[in-house]
N, C-alpha and C positions, 0 to 999 in steps of 0.2 A: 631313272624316274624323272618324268619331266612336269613341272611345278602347274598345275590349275590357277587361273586367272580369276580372280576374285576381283568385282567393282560392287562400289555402292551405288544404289540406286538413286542416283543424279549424276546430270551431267557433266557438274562442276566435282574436276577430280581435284584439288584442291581440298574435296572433305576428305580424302583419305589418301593414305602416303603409306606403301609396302616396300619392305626395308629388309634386303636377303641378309641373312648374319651366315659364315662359314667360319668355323674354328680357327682356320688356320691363316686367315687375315684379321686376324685378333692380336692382340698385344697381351702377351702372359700365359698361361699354360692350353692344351687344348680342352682340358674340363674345367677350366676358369678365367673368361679373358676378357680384354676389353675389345669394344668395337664398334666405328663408325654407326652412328643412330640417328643422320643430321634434319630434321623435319624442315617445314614451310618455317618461312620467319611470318610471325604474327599467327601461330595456329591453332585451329582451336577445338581439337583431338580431345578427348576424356577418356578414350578406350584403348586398348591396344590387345589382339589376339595372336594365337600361334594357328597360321594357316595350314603350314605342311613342314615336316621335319624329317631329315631322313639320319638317322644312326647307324652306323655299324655295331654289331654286337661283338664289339671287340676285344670285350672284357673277359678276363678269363675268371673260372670257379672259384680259383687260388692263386692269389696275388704272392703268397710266397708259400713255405713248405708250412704242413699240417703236421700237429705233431701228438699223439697222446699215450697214454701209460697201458700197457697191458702186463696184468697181473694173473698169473698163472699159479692156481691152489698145489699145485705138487712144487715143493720146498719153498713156496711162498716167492719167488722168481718174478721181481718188476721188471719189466724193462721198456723202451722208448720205442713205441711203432712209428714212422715218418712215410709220409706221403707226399708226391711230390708238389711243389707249387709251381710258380710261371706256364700253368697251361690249364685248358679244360678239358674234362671226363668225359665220356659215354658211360654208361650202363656199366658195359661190357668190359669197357678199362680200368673202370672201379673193381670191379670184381675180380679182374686177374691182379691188378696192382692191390690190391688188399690183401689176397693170398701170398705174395711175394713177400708184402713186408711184414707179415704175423709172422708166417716162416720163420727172416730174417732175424726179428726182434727174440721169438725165442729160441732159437740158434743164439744168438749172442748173447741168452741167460745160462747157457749150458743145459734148458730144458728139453731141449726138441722135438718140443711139441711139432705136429704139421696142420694144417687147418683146413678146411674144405670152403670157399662159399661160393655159394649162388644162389642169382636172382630170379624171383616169381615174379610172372609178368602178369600171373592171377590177385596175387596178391599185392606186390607192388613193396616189395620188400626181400630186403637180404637173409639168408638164414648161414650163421658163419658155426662149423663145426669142426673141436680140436680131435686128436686123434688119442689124446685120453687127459683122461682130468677135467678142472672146472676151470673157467678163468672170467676174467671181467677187465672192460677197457674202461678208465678214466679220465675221463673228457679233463680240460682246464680253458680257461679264458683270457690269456694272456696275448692273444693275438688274435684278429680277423680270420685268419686262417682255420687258426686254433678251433672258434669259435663255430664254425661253416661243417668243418667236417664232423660232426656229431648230425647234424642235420642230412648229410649228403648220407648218411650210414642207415637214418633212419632212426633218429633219435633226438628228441626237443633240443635246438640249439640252448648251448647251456648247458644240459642233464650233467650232473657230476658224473653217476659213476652207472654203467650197465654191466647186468651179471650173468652168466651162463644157467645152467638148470642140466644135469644130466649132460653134458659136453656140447651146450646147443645153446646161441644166441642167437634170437630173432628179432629185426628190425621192431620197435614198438610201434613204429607210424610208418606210412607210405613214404618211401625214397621222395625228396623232393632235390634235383638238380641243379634249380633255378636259384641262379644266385642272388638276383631282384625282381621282386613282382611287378615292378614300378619303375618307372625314372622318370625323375623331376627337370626343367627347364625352368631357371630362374633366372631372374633379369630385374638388375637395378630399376628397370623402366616401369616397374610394376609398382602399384599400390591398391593390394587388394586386401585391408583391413588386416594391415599387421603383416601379411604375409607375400613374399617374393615369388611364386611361383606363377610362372606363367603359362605352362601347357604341362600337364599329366600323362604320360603315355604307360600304358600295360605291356607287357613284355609279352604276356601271352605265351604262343604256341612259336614263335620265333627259334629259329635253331641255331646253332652256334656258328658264328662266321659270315650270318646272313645280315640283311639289311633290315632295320626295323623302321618300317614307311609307315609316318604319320598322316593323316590328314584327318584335319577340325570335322567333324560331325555336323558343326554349326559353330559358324563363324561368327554370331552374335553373340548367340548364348553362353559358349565356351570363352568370351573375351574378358577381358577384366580391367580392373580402373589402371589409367596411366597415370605417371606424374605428372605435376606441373612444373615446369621448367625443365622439358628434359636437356640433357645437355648434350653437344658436338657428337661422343660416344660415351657408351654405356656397358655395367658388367651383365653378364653372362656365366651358368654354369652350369651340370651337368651332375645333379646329385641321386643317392638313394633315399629312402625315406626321411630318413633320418638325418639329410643335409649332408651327408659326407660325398666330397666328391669322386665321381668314379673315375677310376683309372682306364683308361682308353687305349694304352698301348703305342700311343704315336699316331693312331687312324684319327682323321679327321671327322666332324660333323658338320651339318647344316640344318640351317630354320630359315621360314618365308615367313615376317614377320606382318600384321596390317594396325598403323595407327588413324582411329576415325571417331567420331561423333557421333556420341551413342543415341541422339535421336534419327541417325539413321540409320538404315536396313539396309544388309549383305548379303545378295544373290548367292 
């Protein structure tokens, strides 16, 4: 992707100064760094927007192993289902690796139970069925992970506990894969009423492994107040909603950054 050239409407470039930031000539990690930010000496900027950003979707579903309780009604038999973490899912690898490790789990209760599931691509939801008896999985919240895969199953990130009916459990809510709806870009360089965020991006319809290419909608509008005094360099991060920062894997980012005076307008 090759970056759009944004100017302000005058000739004196001196009102506005664009500032490429890349992760990896940053000082500190790649979802949280420092990095050269140097403006005009004497300048007299109040804005600063995010032009164009490009991401890799580097991040995987599960950052480490998922792990929860399935409890099978014939001799009351708990045992630990794990799924695997450091990678992302398809559909299709949910569904075979979900049956592997129900198996597994009650296999190693002495139950042997076998489980059936699959996915409706009508409905948008897993239907997971044992081979006799009733049983129910127990979410917990002890980890990211933990937490993720109740959601990935089709079931309110959270829910404590879901239960079978006649040897059949069905997802309550539509499979959602998407580990963030959102990603945030924050930057010391920002002062926009309390809050550090400098460009919003939606994750969207973006597939795994692919590039998530930004560009401003509008470069005024979407801009937001800078500091004053900014300094030589500035932080940088790479968060989900909720400010945690995301793990990236070792893959790089980049942002085309523009600092300018917000009484003027950008082509």
């Amino acid at each position: 992707m090759s970056y759009k050239t944004y100017n302000l409407k005058s000739s004196i470039a001196y009102n506005q100064r664009n500032i490429s930031i890349n992760s990896k000539k940053g000082a500190g990690s790649i979802s949280n760094f420092r990095h050269p930010t140097a403006l005009p000496r004497d300048y007299d900027f109040d804005r600063v927007t995010c032009l164009q950003a490009e991401i890799p979707k580097a991040y995987y579903m599960l950052d480490t192993d998922a792990t929860f309780s399935l409890v099978e009604a014939t001799g009351s038999v708990t045992t630990t289902v794990t799924i695997a973490g450091g990678r992302t899912y398809t559909i299709g690898d949910l569904t075979t690796t979900l049956k592997t490790a129900l198996d597994t789990a009650s296999a190693s209760g002495a139950n042997t139970f076998t489980y059936t599931v699959s996915f409706s691509t009508n409905t948008g939801k897993f239907t997971i069925t044992a081979s006799s008896g009733d049983f129910s999985f127990t979410f917990n919240s002890t980890s990211d992970a933990n937490k993720l895969i109740s959601k990935y199953l089709g079931f309110a990130e959270g829910v404590a506990t879901a239960s079978s009916a006649s040897s059949i459990l069905i997802s309550l809510n539509v499979v959602d894969l998407q580990r963030y709806d959102v990603l945030y870009i924050r930057s010391s360089l920002v002062n926009n009423g309390g809050d550090d965020i400098l460009a919003t991006i939606y994750v969207g319809s973006h597939i795994d492994l692919s590039m998530i290419a930004y560009v401003t909608p509008d470069a005024t509008r979407h801009a937001v107040g800078l500091n004053d005094n900014v300094p030589s360099c500035s932080d940088f991060s790479l968060t989900d909603e909720n400010g945690k920062l995301i793990n990236m894997n070792g893959v790089n980012w980049r942002v085309m950054i523009q600092a300018f005076k917000s009484h003027q307008n950008i082509d």
